[in-house]
C-alpha positions as CSV (number, residue, x, y, z in Angstrom):
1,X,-14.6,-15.1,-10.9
2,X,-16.0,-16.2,-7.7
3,X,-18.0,-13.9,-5.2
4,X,-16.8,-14.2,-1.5
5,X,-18.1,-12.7,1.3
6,X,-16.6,-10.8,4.0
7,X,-17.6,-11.2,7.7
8,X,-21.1,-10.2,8.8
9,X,-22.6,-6.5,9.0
10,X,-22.3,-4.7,11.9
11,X,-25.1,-5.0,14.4
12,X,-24.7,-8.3,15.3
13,X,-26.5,-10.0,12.2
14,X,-24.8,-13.0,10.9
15,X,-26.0,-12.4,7.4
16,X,-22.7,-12.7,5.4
17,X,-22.5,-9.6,3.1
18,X,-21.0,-10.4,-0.5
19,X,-18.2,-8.1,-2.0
20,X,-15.5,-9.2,-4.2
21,X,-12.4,-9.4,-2.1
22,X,-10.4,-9.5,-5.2
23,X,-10.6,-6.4,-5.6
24,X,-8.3,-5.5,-2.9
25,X,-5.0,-4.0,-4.0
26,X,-1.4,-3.7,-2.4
27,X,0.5,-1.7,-1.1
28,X,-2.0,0.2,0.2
29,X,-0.2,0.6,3.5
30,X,3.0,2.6,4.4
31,X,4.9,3.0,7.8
32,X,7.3,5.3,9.4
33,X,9.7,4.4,12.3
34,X,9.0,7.1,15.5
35,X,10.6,7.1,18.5
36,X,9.3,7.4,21.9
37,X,11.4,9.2,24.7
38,X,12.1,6.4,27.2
39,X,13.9,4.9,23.7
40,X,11.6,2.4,22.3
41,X,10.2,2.4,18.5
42,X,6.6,2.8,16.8
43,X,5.3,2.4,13.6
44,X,2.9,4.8,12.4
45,X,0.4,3.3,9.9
46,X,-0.9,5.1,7.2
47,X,-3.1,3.7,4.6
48,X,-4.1,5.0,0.8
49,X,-7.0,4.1,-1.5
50,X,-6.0,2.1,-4.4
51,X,-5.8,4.1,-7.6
52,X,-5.6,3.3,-11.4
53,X,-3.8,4.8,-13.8
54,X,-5.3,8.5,-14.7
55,X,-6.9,8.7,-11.5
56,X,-6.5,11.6,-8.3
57,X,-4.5,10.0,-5.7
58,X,-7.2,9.9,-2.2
59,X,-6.1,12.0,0.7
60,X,-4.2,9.2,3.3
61,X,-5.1,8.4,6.4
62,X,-3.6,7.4,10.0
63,X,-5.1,4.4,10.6
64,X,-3.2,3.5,13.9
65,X,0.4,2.3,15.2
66,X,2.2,-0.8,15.9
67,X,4.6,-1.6,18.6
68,X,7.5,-3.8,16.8
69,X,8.4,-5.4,20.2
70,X,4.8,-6.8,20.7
71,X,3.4,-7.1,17.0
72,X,0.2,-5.0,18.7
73,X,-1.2,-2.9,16.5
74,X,-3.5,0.2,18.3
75,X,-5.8,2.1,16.0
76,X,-6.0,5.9,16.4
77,X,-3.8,8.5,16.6
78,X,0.6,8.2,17.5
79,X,1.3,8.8,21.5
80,X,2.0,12.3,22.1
81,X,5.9,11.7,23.2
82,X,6.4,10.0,19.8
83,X,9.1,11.3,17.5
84,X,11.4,11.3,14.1
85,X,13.9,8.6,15.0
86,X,16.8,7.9,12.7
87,X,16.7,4.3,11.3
88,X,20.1,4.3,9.6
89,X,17.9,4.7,6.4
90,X,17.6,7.7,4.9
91,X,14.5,6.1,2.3
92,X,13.1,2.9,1.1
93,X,11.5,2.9,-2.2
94,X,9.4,0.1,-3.4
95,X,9.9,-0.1,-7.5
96,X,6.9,-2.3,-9.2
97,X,9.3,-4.5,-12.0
98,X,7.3,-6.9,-14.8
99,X,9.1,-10.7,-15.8
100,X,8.4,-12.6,-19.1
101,X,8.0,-15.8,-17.9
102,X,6.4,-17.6,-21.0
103,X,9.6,-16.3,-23.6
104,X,7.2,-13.8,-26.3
105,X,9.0,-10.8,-24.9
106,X,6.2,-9.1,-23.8
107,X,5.1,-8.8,-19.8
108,X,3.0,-11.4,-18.5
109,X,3.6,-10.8,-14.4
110,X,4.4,-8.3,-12.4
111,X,6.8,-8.3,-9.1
112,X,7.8,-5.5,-6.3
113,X,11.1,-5.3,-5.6
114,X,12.2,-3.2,-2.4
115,X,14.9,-1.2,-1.8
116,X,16.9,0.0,1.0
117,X,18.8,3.5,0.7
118,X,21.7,3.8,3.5
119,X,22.7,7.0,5.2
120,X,26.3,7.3,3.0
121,X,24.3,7.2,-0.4
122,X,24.3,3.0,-1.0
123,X,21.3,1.4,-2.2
124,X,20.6,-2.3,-1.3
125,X,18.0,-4.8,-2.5
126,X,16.5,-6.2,0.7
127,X,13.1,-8.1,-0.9
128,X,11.9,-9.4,-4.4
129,X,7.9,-10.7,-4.0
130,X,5.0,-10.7,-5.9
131,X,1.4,-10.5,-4.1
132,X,2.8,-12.6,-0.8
133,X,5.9,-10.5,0.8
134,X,6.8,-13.6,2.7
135,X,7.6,-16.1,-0.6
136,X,10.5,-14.5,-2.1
137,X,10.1,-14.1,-6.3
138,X,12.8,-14.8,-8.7
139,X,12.0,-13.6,-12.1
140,X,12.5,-15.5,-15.0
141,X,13.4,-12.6,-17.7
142,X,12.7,-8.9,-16.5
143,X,11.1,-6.8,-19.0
144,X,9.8,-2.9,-19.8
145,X,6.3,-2.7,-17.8
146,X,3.6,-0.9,-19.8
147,X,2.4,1.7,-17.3
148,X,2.5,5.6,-17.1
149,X,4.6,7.3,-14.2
150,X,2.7,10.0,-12.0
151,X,5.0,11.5,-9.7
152,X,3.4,13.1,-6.3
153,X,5.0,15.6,-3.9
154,X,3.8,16.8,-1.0
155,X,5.1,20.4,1.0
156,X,4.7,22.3,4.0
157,X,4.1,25.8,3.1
158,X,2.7,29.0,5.5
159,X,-0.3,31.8,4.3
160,X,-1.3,34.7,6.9
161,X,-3.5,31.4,8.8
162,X,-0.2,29.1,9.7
163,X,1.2,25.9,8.2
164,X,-0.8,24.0,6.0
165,X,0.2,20.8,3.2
166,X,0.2,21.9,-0.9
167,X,0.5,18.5,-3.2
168,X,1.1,18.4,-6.5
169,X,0.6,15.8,-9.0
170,X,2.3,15.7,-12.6
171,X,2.5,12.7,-15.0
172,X,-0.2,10.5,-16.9
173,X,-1.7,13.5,-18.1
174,X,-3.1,15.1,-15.0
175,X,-1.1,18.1,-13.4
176,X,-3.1,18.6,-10.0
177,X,-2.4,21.0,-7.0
178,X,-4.3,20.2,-3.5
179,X,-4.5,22.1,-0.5
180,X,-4.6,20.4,2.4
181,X,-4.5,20.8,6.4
182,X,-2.0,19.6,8.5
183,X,-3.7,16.0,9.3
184,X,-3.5,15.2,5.4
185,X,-7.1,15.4,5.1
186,X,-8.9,18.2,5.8
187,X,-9.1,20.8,2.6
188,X,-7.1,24.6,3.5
189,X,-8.2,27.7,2.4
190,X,-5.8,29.7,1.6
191,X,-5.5,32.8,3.4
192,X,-3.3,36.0,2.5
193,X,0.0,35.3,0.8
194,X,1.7,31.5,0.4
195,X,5.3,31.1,1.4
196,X,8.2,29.2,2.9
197,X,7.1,28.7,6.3
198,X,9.0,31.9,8.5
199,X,10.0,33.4,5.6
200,X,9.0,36.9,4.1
201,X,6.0,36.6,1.4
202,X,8.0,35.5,-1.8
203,X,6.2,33.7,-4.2
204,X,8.7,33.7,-7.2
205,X,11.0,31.4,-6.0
206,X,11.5,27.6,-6.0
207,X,10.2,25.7,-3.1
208,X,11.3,22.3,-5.0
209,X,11.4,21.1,-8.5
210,X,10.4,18.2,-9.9
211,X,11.6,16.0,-13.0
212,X,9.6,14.4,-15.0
213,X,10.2,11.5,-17.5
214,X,8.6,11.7,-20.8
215,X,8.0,9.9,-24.2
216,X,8.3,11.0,-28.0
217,X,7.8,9.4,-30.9
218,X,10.2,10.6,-33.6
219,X,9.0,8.1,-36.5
220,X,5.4,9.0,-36.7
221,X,4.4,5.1,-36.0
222,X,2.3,6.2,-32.6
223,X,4.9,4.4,-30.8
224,X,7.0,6.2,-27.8
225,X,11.1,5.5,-29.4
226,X,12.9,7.7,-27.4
227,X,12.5,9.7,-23.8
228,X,13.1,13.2,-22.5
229,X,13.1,14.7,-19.3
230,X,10.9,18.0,-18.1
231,X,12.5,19.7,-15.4
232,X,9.6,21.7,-13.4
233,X,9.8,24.6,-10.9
234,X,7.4,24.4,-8.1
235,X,6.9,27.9,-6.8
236,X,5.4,28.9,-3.1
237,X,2.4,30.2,-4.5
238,X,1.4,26.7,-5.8
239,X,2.5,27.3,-10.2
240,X,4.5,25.4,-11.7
241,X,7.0,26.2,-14.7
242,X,8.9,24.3,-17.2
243,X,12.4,25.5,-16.9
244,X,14.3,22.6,-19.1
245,X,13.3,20.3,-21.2
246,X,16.8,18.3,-22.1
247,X,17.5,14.4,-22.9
248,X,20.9,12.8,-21.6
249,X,22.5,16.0,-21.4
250,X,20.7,19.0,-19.2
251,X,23.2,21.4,-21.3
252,X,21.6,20.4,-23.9
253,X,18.0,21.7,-24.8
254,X,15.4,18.9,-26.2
255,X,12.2,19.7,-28.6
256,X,10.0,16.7,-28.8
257,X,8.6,15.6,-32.1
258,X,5.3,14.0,-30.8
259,X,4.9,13.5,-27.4
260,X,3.2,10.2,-26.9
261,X,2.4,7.7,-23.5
262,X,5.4,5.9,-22.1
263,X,5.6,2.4,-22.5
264,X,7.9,1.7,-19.7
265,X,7.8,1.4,-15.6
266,X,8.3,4.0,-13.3
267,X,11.3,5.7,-12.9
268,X,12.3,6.8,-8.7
269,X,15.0,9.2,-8.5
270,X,16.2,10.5,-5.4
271,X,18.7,13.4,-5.1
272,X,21.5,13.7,-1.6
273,X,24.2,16.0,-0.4
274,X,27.2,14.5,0.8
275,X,30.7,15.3,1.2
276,X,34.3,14.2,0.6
277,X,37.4,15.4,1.4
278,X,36.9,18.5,-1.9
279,X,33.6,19.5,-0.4
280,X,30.1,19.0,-1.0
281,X,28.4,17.4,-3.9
282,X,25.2,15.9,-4.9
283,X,24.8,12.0,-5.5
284,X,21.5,11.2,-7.8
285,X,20.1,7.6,-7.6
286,X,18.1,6.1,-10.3
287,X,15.7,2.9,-9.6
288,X,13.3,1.7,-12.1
289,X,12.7,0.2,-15.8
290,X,15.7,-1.7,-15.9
291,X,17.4,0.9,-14.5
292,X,19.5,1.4,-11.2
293,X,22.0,4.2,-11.8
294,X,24.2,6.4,-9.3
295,X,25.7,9.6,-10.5
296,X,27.7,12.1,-8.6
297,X,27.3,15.4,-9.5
298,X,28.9,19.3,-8.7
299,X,25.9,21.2,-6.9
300,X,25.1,22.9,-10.2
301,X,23.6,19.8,-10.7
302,X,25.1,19.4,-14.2
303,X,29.4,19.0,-13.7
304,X,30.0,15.5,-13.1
305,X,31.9,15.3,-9.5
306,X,34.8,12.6,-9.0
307,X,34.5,11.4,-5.5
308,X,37.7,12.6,-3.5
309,X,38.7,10.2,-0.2
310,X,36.3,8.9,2.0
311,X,32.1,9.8,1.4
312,X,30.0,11.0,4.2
313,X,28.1,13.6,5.8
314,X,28.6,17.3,5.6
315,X,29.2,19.3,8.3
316,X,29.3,17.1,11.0
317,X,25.8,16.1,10.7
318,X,25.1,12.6,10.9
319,X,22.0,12.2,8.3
320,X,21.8,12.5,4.6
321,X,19.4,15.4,3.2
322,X,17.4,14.2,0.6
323,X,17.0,17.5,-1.4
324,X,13.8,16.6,-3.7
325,X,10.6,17.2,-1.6
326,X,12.5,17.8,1.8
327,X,12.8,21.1,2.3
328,X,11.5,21.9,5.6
329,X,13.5,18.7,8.2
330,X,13.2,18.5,11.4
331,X,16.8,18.4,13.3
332,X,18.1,18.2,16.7
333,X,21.3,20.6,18.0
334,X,22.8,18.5,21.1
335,X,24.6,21.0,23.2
336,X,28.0,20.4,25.3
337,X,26.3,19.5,28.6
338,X,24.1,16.9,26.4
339,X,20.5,18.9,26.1
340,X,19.0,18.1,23.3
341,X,16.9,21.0,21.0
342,X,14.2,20.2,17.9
343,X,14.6,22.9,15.3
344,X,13.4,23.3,12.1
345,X,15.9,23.6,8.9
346,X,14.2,25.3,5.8
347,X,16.7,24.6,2.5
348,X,16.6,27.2,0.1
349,X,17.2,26.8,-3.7
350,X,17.5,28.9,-6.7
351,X,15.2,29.1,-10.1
352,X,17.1,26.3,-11.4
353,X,16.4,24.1,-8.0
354,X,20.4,24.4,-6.7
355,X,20.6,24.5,-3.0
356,X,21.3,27.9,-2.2
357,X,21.8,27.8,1.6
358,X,19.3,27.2,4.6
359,X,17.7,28.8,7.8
360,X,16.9,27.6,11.0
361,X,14.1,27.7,13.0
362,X,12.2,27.0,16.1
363,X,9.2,24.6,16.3
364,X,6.9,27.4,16.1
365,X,8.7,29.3,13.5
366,X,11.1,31.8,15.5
367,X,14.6,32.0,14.0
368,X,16.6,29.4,15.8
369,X,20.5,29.7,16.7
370,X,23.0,26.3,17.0
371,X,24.4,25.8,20.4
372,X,26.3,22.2,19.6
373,X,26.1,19.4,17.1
374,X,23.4,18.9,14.6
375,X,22.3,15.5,14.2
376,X,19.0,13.3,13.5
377,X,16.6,13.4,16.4
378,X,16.3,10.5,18.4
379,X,18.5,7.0,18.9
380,X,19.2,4.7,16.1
381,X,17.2,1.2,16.4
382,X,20.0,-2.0,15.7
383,X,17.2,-3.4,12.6
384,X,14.0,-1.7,12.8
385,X,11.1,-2.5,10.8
386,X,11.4,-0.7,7.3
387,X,8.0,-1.2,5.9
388,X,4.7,-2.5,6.8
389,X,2.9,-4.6,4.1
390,X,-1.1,-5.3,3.3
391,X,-1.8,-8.7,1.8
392,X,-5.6,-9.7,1.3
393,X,-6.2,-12.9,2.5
394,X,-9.1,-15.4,2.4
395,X,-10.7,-17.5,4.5
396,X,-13.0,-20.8,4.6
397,X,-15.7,-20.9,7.2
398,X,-17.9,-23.6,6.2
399,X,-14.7,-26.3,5.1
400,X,-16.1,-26.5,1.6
401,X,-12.6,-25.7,0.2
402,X,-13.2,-22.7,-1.3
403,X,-13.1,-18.8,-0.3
404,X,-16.2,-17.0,2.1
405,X,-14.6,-14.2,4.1
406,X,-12.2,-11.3,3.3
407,X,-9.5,-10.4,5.8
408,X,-6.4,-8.4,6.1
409,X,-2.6,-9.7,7.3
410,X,-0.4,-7.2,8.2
411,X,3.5,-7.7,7.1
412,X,7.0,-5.9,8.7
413,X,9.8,-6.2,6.5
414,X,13.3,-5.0,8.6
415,X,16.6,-4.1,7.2
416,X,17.4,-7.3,6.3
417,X,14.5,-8.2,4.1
418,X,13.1,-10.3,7.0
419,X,9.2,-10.7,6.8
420,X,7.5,-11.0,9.9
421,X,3.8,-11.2,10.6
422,X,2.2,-8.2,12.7
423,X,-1.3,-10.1,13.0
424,X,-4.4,-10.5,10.9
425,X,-7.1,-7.7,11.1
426,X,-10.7,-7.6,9.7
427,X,-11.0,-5.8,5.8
428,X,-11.1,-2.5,7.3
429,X,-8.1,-2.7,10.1
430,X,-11.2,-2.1,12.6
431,X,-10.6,-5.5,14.6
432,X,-8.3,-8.3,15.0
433,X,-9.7,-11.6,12.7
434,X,-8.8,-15.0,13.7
435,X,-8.7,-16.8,10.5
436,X,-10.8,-20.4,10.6
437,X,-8.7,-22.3,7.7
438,X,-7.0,-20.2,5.4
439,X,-7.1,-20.6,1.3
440,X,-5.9,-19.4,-1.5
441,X,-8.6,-16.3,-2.3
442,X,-8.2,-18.2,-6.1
443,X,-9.6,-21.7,-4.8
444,X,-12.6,-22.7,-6.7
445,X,-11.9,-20.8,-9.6
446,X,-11.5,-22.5,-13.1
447,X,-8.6,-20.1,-14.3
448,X,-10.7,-17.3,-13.9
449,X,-14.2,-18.8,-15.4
450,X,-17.1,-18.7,-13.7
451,X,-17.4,-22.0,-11.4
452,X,-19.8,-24.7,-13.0
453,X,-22.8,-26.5,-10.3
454,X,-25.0,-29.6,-10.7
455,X,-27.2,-31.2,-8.3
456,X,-26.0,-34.6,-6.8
457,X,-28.3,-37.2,-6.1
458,X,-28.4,-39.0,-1.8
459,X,-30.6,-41.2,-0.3
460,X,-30.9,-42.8,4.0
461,X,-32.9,-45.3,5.2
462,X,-33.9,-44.7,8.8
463,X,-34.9,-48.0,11.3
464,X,-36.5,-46.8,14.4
465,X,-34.9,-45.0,16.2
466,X,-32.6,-42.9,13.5
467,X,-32.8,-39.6,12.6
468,X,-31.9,-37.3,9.7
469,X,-31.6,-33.4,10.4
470,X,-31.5,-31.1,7.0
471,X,-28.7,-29.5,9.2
472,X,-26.3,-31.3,8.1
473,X,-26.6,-30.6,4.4
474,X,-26.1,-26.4,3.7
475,X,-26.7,-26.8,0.0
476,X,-29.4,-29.0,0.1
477,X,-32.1,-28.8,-2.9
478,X,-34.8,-31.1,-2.4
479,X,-36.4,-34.0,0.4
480,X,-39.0,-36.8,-0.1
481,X,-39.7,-39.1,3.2
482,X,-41.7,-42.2,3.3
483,X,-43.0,-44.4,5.8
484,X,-43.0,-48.2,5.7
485,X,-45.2,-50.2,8.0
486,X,-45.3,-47.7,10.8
487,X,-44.9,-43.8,11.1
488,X,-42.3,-41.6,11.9
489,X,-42.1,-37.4,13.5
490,X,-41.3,-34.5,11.2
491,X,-40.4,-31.3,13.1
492,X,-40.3,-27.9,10.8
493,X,-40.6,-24.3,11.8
494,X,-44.6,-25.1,12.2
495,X,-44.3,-27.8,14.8
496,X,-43.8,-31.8,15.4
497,X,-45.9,-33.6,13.0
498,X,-46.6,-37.4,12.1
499,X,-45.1,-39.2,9.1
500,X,-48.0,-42.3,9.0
501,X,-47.4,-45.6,7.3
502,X,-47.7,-44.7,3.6
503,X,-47.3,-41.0,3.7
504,X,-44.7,-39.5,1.4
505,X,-43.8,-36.3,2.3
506,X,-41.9,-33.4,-0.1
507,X,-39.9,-30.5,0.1
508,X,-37.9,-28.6,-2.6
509,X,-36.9,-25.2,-3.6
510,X,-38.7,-24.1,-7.1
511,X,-37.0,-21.6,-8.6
512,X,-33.3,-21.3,-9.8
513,X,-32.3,-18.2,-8.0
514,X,-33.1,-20.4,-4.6
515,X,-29.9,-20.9,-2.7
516,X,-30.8,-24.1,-1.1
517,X,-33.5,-25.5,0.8
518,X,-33.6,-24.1,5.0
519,X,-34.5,-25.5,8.1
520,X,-35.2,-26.4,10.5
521,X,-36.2,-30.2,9.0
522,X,-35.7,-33.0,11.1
523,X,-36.9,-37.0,10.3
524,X,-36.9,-39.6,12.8
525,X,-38.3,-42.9,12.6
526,X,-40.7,-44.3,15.0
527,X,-42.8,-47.6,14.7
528,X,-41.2,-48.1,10.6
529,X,-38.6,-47.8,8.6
530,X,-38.4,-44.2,6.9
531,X,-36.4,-43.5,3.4
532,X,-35.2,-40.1,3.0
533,X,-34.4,-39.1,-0.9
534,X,-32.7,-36.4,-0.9
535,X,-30.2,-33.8,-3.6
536,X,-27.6,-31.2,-2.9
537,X,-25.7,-28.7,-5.0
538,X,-22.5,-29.0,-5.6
539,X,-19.5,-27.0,-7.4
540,X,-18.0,-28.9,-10.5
């Protein structure tokens, strides 16, 4: 694999500093439409470390925000009037699928396919790509992906101190709870009691639940055969407890035989309340593994529901609640004479995670009263960008054809699957890079082998007058000049010399670990004719 450098250390040295840009990983970068008050639309950038399998998720960070109108991205922090703004989407999840394209059965590739899911409870499939989001992917024969699921959720809990983030990781073996700041970043302490933000101390409760899928092998071959579901109950003190362990049927308990890795990709299921024209009722979305499944359930989460007339919205409101991991919302109550109030809805649930009722609050955690309609804050954008993409790129400086520098290209993908470029940005997002000819960060590799060199063999006769500059020649290995009946002038970093009739002159690098022969080296000739015998290495 080849070694490219990215662009030159800080400081103003132009020493190119080697990493290997093929490293880089995406997604790394996720987005959130805010709105501003005189109407317009933000994205707020936040980028994640890349992880492997079995390892802690890094903290995010805010890395800056872009202005969709302008395609300018600003590093820092959000403007202080920005805003939740309701896109018309209540999610968009990005499911990692793997294609069979050589007919053995077995995964070969993998793709992304992203999803849209609308405010009434409709999915839609609005991009298939692999590594480049702007070249659409169709796969050939979709198959099971061999990677374990981890499941992340994040809360906004309250101690005796204020508001602060708890996540909680479960899958792949690893069952982590962080406490974090507000920012995302900083490590809390907690202080006092944990609960529900402006609720009484109760830590027995569920502040969410989370369902995990799992694996069992039932015919002692070490091979997962069949899969089973834990459902989890996250309390506000940070535990967890397994409250159900069930396959198909939730009514019906489950005892694994031999719990063993999942061979299959990970399964997203998101959870909504809507109504028809019987009530409310819950409508479960499944996306993942060969899987895309909608069921519609009573709130008990366990009666199948038959939809009744039209779908929609309870209440009035005009946003769907997505129940897993959205607890806490932030709503606006528009009053008759139009002003508009933020407030604070907290859902509560029960051991076995049913929605129980809610509260509202202020901003600051005072108990809150409706005047008028609740609704999603802020105005809904016609097609806003959904998703921001990070694609490594690579670059050649010197037009030898093959990779040098490491850059960034930032991608918005709107409602319609449209990909659009932001702008290209150095590795770290720090500063816009203006690409000199772009290549395929693969160029000069031999399927992956290491690239073979040899030396290649030149040679220039000067007449007086000419001159030959080792300039010229970045990979050059080795230089002989001669004079024929007259002299010539050879300037190096010690000075302007002679080159007299007869003279040979030689330079060379003498050990295998030299790059190439450096200047300055310039040969001109004077009163004669000069020949200059020269090699330079070159990629096979």
């Amino acid at each position: 694999m080849a070694v490219e450098p990215i662009p030159c250390a800080p400081g103003g040295d132009s020493t190119p500093v080697e990493v290997n840009v093929t490293t880089c990983c995406a997604p790394s970068i996720a987005s959130a439409a805010l709105c501003r008050e005189d109407g317009s639309t933000i994205l707020l950038v936040v980028r994640s470390g890349c992880v492997e399998c079995g390892e802690t998720a890094q903290d995010p960070e805010v890395v800056g925000w872009i202005d969709p109108a302008t395609g300018v991205f600003t590093p820092g922090a959000s403007p202080a009037d920005a805003g939740p703004c309701d896109t018309g989407c209540a999610d968009t999840i990005c499911v990692q699928r793997c294609d069979d394209v050589d007919g053995d059965g077995k995964a070969d590739t993998t793709y992304n396919e992203l999803w849209c899911v609308r405010l009434d409870g409709s999915t839609e499939l609005v991009l298939t790509y692999q590594g480049d989001p702007s070249q659409p992917y169709g796969p050939v024969s979709p198959v099971d992906c061999e990677y374990r699921c981890v499941e992340t959720q994040t809360y906004v809990l309250c101690d005796d101190s204020g508001g602060f983030l708890r996540r909680i990781t479960i899958g792949a073996g690893q069952h982590i709870v962080e406490n974090l700041e507000l920012d995302g970043l900083t490590p809390h302490t907690i202080v006092g009691t944990v609960r529900v933000c402006g609720d009484s101390p109760d830590t027995t409760s569920c502040v969410d639940t989370i369902c995990v899928q799992r694996c069992d092998d039932t015919d002692g071959d070490g091979k997962a055969d069949t899969t089973y579901n834990e459902l989890w109950c996250v309390h506000a003190d940070g535990t967890t407890e397994l409250i159900l362990t069930y396959q198909g049927d939730p009514s019906q308990p489950y005892g694994p035989v031999s719990p063993v890795d999942c061979e299959y990709g990970c399964v997203e299921t998101q959870t909504y309340m809507l109504c028809d024209a019987s009530g409310a009722f819950l409508r479960r979305i499944t996306i993942g593994a060969g899987q895309h499944i909608v069921e519609d359930l009573a709130l008990d989460g366990l009666t199948p529901h038959t939809v009744t007339g039209t779908v929609g919205a309870c209440a009035g409101d005009t946003s769907v609640t997505a129940t897993p991991g959205h607890d806490l919302t932030v709503l606006c109550d528009t009053a008759a004479d139009g002003t508009v109030t933020e407030f604070v809805r907290d859902y509560q649930r029960d051991a076995a995670g049913k929605i129980t009722g809610h509260s509202d609050y202020t901003l600051d955690g005072q108990p809150y009263t409706l005047t008028g309609t609740v609704g999603v804050c802020g105005p809904t954008p016609d097609c806003p960008v959904q998703s921001v993409l990070q694609e490594c790129r690579c670059d050649d400086t010197n037009g030898d054809g093959t990779p040098d520098v490491g850059y960034v290209e930032l991608l918005a993908v709107d409602c319609t699957g449209t990909v659009t470029t932001i702008g290209t940005y150095t590795d770290d997002l720090g500063a816009p890079y203006t690409p000199v000819s772009p290549v395929d960060c693969d160029a000069g590799d031999d399927e992956g082998a290491d690239p073979a060199f040899g030396v290649q063999a030149r040679r220039a006769q000067l007449n007086p007058g000419d001159t030959w500059s080792a300039d010229r020649f970045p990979t050059l290995q080795a230089v002989t000049a001669t004079a024929f009946g007259g002299t010539g002038t050879i300037t190096t970093a010690d000075g302007v010399s002679t080159l007299h009739d007869g003279e040979v002159a030689t330079w060379s690098v003498i050990r295998d670990s030299d790059a190439s022969l450096t200047g300055p080296l310039t040969i001109r000739a004077d009163t004669g004719t000069l020949s200059v015998t020269y090699t330079l290495g070159v990629q096979l």
